[in-house]
C-alpha positions in Angstrom: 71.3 123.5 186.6 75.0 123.4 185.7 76.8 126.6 185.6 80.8 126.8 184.9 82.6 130.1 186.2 85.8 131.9 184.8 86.5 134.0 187.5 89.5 135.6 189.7 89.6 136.3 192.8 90.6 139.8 192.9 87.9 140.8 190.5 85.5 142.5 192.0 83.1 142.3 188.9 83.4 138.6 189.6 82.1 138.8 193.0 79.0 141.1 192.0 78.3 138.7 189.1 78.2 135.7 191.8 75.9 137.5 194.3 73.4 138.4 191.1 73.5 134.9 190.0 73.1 133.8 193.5 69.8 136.2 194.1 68.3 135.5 190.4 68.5 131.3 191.1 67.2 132.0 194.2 64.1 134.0 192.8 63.9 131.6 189.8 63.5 128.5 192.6 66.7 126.9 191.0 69.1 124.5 192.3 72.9 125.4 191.1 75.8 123.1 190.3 78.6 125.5 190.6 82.1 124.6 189.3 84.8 127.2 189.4 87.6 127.6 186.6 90.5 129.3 186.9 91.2 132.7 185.3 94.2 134.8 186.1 93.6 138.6 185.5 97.9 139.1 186.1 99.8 136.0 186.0 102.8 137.6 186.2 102.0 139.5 189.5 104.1 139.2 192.4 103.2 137.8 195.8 102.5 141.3 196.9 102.5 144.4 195.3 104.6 146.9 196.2 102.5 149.9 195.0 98.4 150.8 196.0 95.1 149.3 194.0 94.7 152.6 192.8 98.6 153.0 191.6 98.7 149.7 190.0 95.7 150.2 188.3 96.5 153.7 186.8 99.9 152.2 185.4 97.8 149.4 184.1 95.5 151.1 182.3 97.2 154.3 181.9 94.8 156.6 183.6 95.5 159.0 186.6 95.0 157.9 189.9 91.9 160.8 190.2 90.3 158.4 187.6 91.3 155.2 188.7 89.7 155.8 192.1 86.6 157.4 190.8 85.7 154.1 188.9 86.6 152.1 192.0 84.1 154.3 194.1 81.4 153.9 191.3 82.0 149.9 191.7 82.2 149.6 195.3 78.2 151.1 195.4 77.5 148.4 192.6 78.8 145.9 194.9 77.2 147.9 197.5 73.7 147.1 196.0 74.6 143.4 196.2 75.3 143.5 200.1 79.2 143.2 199.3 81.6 146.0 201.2 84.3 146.7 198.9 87.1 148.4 200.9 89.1 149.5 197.3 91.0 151.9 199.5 92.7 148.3 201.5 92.7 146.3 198.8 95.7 144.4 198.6 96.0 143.0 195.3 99.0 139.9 194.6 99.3 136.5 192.7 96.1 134.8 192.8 97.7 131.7 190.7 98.0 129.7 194.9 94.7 130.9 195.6 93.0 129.4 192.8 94.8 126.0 193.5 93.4 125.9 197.0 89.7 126.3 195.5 90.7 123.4 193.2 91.0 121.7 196.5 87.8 123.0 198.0 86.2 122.3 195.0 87.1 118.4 195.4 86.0 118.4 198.4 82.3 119.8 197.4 83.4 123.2 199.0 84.2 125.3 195.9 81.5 128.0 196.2 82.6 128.5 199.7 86.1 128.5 199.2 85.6 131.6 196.2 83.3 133.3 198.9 85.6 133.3 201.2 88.9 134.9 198.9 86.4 137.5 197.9 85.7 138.5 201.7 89.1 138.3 202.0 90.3 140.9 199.3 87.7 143.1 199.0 86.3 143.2 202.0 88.9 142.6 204.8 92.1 144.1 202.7 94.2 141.2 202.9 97.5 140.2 200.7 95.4 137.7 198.8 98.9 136.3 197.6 100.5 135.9 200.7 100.5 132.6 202.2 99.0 133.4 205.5 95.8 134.5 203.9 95.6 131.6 201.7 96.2 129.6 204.6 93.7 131.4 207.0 90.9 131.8 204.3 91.4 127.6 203.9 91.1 127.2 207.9 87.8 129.6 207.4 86.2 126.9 205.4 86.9 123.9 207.0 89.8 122.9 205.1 92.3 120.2 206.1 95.6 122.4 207.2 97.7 119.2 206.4 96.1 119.7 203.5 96.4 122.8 202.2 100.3 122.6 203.5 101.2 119.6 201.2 99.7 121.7 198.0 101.1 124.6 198.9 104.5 123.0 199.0 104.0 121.0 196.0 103.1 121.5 192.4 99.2 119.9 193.3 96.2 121.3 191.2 99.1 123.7 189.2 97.3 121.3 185.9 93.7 122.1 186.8 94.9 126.3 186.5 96.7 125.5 183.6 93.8 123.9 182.3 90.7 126.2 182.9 93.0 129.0 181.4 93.8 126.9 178.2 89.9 126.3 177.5 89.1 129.9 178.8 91.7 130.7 176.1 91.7 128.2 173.4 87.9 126.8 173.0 85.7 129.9 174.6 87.6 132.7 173.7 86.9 134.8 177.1 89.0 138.3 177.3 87.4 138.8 180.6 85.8 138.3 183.8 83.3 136.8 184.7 82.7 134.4 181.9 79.7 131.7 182.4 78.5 128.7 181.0 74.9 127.3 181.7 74.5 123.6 181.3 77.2 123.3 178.7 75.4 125.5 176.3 74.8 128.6 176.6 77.4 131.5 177.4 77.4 134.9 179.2 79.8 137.6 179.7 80.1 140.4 182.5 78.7 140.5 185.9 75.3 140.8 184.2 71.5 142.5 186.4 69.8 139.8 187.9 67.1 139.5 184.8 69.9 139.1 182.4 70.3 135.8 184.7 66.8 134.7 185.0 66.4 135.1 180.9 69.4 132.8 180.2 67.6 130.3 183.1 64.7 130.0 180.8 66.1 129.8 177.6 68.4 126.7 179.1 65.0 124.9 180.5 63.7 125.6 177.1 66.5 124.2 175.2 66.9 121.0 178.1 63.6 120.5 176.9 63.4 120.4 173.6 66.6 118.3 173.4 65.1 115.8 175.5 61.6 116.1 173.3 64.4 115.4 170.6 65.5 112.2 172.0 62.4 111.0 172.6 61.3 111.7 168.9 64.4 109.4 168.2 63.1 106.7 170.6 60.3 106.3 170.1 59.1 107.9 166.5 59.1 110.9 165.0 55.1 111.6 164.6 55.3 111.9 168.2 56.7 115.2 168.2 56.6 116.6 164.6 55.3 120.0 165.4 58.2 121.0 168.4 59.9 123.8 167.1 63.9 123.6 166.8 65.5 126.5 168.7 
């Protein structure tokens, strides 16, 4: 099954939702066709910030630091439940706009799924400067990644249109105002880092409608009477 994935990398609601939809196609017995699209919670973020998580957050959302790290305790158990360690006290949050070109080039390379896994150890986990070039760099040499590679896109405008892109359809055509945003087999949408059965329900109801499209085509083929009494859903 296809599933496309809004996502940033220094979202930690992204990272549950991937382990959740990882676990429920895993008890559903499904094969996944990831591909990863580029969302940018803070395009206008520097390389580094200069402040804490927790301080840059408060500002952001205008609440008190008290509050700010209450909710991030609250998610790092979520994440905890999904076997993720989220370290919100080392996060070091920056410009994710180089990172997401890199997993454009993982992606091509059939290693998009690891590439995003690896950026997500990297922030929440680990604590690195997920804009900085040597983590960009070291999470590419983590995967396998030609350094040559990695080198020329980084010192070049390469896989800037594909960001552009996701973000303009994310924007434009699906409308998403956050993270993660999903997209079974081109038809069926789903917001938030949803529970596991969230994901096995939508499964089902995309095998359903797979079917009954291709019970629709074949009612084209080959006659109508064949399949008068399927049900249009």
């Amino acid at each position: 099954m296809r599933v496309d994935i809004w996502s940033d990398v220094v979202c930690p609601f992204c990272y549950i939702g991937k382990k959740r939809l990882e676990a429920a196609a895993q008890q559903a017995g499904l094969e996944l066709e990831v591909h990863w699209h580029s969302y940018e919670l803070d395009p206008d973020a520097p390389i580094r910030q200069e402040v804490s998580n927790s301080e840059r957050l408060a500002q952001k959302y205008g609440r008190t630091i008290a509050e700010v790290e209450e909710m991030q305790r609250n998610i790092a158990t979520m994440a905890a439940e999904e076997g993720i360690q989220f370290n919100w006290e080392n996060a070091n949050s920056g410009n994710t706009f180089n990172a997401h070109r890199i997993i454009h080039l993982a992606q091509s390379k059939g290693l998009g799924s690891e590439a995003k896994e690896a950026f997500f150890y990297s922030y929440m986990t680990q604590g690195l400067p997920i804009g900085e070039r040597e983590t960009i760099e070291d999470v590419s040499a983590r995967i396998g990644l030609n350094p040559v590679e990695v080198e020329d896109v980084l010192d070049s405008e390469e896989y800037t249109d594909f960001v552009k892109f996701d973000e303009d359809v994310a924007r434009d055509q699906l409308k998403v105002t956050g993270v993660p945003f999903f997209v079974f087999d081109q038809r069926i949408a789903l917001a938030g880092a949803q529970p596991r059965e969230v994901f096995l329900q939508v499964f089902e109801k995309a095998l359903q409608t797979a079917a009954v499209e291709n019970l629709d085509t074949e009612a084209t083929e080959h006659g109508q009477d064949e399949v008068c009494n399927v049900p249009k859903s």
